[in-house]
N, C-alpha and C positions, 0 to 999 in steps of 0.2 A: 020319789025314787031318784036318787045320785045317776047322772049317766057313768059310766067307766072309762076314758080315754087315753089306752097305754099308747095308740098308735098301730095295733094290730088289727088289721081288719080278719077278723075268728069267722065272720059268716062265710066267708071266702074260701079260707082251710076247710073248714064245715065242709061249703058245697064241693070243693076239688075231692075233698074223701069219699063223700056221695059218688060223686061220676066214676071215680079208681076202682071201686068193690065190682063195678060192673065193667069195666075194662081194664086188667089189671099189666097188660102189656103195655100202654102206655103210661102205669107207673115205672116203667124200666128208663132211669136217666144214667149216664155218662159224662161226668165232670173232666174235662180237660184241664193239661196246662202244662206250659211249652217253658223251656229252662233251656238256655243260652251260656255258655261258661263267658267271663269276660276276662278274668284272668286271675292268676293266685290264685286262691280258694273262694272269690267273687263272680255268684252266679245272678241273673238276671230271668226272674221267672216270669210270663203274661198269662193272662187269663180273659178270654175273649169269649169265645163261644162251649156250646154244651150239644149235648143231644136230651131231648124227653119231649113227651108227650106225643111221639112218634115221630119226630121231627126233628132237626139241627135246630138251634135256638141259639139267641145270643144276647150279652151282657146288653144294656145301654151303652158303658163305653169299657176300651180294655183296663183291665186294674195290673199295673206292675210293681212286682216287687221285687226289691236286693235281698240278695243273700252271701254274706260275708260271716268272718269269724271276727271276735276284735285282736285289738293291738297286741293283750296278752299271749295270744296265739301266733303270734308276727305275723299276721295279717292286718290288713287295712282299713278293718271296720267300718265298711262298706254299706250292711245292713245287718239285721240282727242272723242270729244263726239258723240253720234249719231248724235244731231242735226245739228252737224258741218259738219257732212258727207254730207245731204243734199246740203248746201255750194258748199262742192266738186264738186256734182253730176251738181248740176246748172251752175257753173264758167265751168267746161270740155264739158259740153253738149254745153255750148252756144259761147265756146273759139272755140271750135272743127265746130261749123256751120259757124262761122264765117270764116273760111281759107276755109271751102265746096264752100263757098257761092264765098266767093273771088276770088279761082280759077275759078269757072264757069264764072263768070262773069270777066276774064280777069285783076282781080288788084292785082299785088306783093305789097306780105306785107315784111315789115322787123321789126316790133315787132305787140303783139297783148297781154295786160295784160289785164286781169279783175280782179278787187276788187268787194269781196259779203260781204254784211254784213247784217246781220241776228239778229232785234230786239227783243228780247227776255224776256217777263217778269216771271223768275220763279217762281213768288209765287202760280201759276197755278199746275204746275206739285206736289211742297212741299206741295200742298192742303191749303194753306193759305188760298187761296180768289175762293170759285168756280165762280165767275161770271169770272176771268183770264184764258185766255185759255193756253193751253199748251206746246202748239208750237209758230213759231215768230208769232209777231204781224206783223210783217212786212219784208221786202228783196228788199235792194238796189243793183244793179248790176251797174258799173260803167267800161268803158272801156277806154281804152286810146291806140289808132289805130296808127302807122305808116306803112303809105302806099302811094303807087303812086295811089289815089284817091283823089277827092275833099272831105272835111266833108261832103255836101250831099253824094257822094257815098257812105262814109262809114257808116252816119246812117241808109242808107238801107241795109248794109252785115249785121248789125246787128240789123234792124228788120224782116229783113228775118230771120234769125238765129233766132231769141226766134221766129218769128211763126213757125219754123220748127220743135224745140228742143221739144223730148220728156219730158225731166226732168220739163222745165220753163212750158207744159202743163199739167203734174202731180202735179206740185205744185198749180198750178190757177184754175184747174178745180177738183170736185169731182173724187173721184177714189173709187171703193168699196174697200175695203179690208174685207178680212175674217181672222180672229183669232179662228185659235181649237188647240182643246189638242188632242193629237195622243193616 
């Protein structure tokens, strides 16, 4: 028998599932993250600490990141844009379920890329056209698998992976958010 080694340790998620069905308040986590304007349209976001498992918890170290618009926009191209961020958030969440998935289910991978791309009409946001909405019109995710699987195995790592992924159900489904002033 082949060992499997994507890098995921699955017994791990396993047993954390085991322990949550019987305490399901300490599956309630709170993702922070703190954004600093620095100037023109260049913001400065950190990501340190969280809450779960009934407790504050915290990264190893803080992860910061810019947020700018580029040149075309007469800004300063800083960092990439927010909405690109989204991007990120969907390609890592659904790269990331896919080696979960893979390991559990027994197939070495030896590459795993996804390209996202994010339609975007901004005449929505510049107030051109209010019937244009804001955000993308649309989000194609595309991957390209090498592994010891058949194509059908691999289009189920990765429809398991978006039905699992938090980010691909944030995007597709309502989500309340609240905006106040402190």
């Amino acid at each position: 028998m082949t060992v499997v080694d994507n890098g995921v340790n699955v017994q791990a998620l396993l047993d954390a599932r085991e322990v949550l069905k019987g305490a399901p308040e300490a599956a309630q986590f709170t993702w922070r993250a703190t954004s600093k304007w620095e100037d023109g349209v260049h913001s400065t976001t950190k990501i340190q600490n969280f809450y779960g498992l009934g407790q504050d918890q915290q990264h190893k170290a803080e992860a910061v990141f810019d947020a700018d618009h580029p040149e075309v926009f007469a800004a300063r191209d800083q960092g990439i844009t927010p909405i690109e961020y989204l991007l990120v958030g969907l390609a890592s969440c659904l790269t990331a379920g896919v080696a979960s998935v893979a390991q559990n289910r027994g197939i070495q991978l030896r590459s795993v890329e996804a390209v996202v791309e994010g339609n975007h009409d901004i005449r929505g946001i510049l107030g051109v056209d209010s019937d244009v909405r804001n955000g993308y019109n649309d989000i194609k995710v595309t991957f390209s698998i090498d592994a010891d699987a058949s194509r059908q195995d691999i289009e189920a790592l990765v429809a398991q992976s978006q039905k699992r992924s938090a980010v691909f159900d944030a995007l597709t489904n309502p989500t309340d958010v609240t905006v106040e002033v402190a």
